[in-house]
C-alpha positions in Angstrom: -77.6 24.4 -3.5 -75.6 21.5 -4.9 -72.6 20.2 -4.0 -71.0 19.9 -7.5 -70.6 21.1 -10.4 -71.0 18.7 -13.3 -69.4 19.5 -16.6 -70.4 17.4 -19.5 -67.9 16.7 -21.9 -67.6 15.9 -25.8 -68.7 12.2 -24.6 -72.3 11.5 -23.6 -72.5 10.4 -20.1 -69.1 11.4 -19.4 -68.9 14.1 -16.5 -66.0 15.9 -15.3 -67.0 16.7 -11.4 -65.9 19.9 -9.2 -66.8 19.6 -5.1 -68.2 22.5 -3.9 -65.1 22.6 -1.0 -65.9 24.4 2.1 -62.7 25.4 3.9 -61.1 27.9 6.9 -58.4 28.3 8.6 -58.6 24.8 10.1 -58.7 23.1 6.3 -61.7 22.2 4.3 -64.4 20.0 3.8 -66.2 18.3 0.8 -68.8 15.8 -0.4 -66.9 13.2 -3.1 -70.4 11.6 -3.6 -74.0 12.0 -3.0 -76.0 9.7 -4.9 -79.3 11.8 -5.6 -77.3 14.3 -6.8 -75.7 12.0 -9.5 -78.7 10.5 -10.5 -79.9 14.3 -11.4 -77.6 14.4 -14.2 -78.0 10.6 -15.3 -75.2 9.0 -13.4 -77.9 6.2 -12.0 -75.1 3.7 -11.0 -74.7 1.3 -7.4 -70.8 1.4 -6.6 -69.7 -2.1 -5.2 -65.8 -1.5 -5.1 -63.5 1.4 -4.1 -59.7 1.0 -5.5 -56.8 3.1 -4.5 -53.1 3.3 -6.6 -49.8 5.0 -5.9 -47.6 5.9 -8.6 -44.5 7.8 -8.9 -44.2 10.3 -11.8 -44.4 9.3 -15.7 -46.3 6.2 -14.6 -48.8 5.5 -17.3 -51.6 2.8 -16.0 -53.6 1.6 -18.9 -55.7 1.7 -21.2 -57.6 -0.8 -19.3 -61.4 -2.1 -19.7 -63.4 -5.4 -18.9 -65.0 -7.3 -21.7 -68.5 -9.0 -19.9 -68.2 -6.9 -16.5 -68.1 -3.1 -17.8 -67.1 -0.6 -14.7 -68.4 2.9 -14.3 -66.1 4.6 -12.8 -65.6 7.5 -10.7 -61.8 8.8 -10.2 -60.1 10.9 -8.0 -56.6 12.1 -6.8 -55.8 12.3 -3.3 -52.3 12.9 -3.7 -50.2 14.9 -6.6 -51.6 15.3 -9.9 -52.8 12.9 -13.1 -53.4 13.2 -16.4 -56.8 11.2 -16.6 -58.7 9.5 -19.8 -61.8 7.5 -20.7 -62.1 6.3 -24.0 -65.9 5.2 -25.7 -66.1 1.5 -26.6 -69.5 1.7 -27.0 -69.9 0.5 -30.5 -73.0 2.1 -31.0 -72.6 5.5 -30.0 -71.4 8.3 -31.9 -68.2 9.2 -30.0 -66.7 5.4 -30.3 -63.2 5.3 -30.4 -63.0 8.8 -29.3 -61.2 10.2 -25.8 -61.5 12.8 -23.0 -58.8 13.8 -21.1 -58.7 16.0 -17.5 -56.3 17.2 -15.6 -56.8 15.9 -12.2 -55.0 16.9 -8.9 -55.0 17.5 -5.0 -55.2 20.9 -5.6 -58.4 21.0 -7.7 -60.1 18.6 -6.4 -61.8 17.2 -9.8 -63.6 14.2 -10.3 -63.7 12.4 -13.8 -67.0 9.9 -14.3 -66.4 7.6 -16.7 -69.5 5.3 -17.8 -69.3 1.8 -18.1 -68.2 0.4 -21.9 -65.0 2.8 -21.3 -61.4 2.1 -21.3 -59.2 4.0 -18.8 -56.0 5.0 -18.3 -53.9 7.6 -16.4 -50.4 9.5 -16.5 -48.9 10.6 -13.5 -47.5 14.5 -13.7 -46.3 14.9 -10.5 -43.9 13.4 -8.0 -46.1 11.4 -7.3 -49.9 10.7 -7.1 -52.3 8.5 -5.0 -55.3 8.0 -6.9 -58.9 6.7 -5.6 -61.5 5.4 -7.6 -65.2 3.7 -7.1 -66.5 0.7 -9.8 -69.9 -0.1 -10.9 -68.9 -3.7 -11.1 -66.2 -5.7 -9.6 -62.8 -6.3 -11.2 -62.9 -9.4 -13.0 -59.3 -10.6 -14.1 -60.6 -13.0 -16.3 -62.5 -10.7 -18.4 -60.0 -7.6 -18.7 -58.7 -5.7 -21.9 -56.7 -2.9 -23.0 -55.1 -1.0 -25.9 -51.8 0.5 -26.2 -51.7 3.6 -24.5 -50.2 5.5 -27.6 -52.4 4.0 -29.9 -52.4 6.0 -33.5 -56.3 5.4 -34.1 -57.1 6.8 -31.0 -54.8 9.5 -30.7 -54.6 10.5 -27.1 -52.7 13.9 -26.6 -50.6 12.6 -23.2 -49.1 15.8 -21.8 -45.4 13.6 -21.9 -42.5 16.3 -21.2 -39.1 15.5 -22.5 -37.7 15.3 -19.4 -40.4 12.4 -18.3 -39.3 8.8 -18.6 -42.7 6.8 -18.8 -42.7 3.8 -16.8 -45.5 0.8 -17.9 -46.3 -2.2 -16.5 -44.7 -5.3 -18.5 -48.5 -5.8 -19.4 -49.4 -2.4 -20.2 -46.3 -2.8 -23.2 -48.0 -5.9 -24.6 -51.9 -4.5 -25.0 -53.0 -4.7 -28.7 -53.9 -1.6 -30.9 -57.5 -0.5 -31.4 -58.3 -1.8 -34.7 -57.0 -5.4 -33.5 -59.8 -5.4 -31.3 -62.8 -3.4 -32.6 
């Protein structure tokens, strides 16, 4: 039996991950990784770095990616709920420049793989979230990118709520469009 259920997306390589969660009365249990089972469904990556944020709601972190140092990535939320999404910079594959999106929360326990040659980005829907993730590769300042989150090209559908203020980093405002880069 295995521990997950891997749903494959519009995007080739790009997996949106549901724990088989065992649970009782005294709480539950579940696996968050097992690498044989992974590498099953192509996911053959080494993780060398774990990362962990807190946001509060309407937070919007990204769209972030490194040029020379790619990161796989594999993203969870401990805490509240996220609206997550990976975007294909692969210039060579069919999907480039396209975007999936998944809800991710406490609650559902969902994992969203993103392969390496993606940008990332998240949107905070709840109070508040605490989000986890493991990296392929180790963040390299020197080497990091990013598009506007709202970008026309790409076209992300951000659940924003009219009553949501979105809050980005003084950085995050400044990232070029997606036809300034590629």
């Amino acid at each position: 039996m295995s521990n997950f259920n891997f749903i494959k997306t519009k995007i080739e390589g790009m997996f949106i991950i549901e724990p088989t969660v065992l649970g009782d009365n005294r709480g539950y249990f579940l696996e968050t990784y097992r690498y044989d089972e992974f590498k099953e469904v192509g996911i053959d990556v080494k993780f060398v770095q774990d990362n962990q944020s807190s946001s509060r709601r309407g937070v919007l972190r990204g769209l972030h990616f490194q040029t020379k140092k790619p990161q796989g990535k594999l993203v969870r939320v401990i805490s509240g709920m996220v609206f997550d999404v990976g975007v294909d910079l692969r210039k060579n594959s069919i999907t480039f420049g396209k975007w999936v999106g998944a809800i991710l929360s406490s609650e559902n326990k969902r994992q969203l793989y993103i392969p390496a040659g993606f940008a990332h980005g998240f949107l905070v829907l709840s109070d508040s979230a605490e989000f986890v993730y493991k990296c392929t590769d180790f963040y390299d300042p020197q080497n990091e990118g990013g598009i506007i989150y709202n970008d026309p090209d790409i076209n992300i559908e951000w659940p924003i709520t009219n009553d949501m203020d979105i809050l980005l980093s003084s950085k995050d405002r400044r990232l070029p469009y997606f036809k300034e880069i590629f």
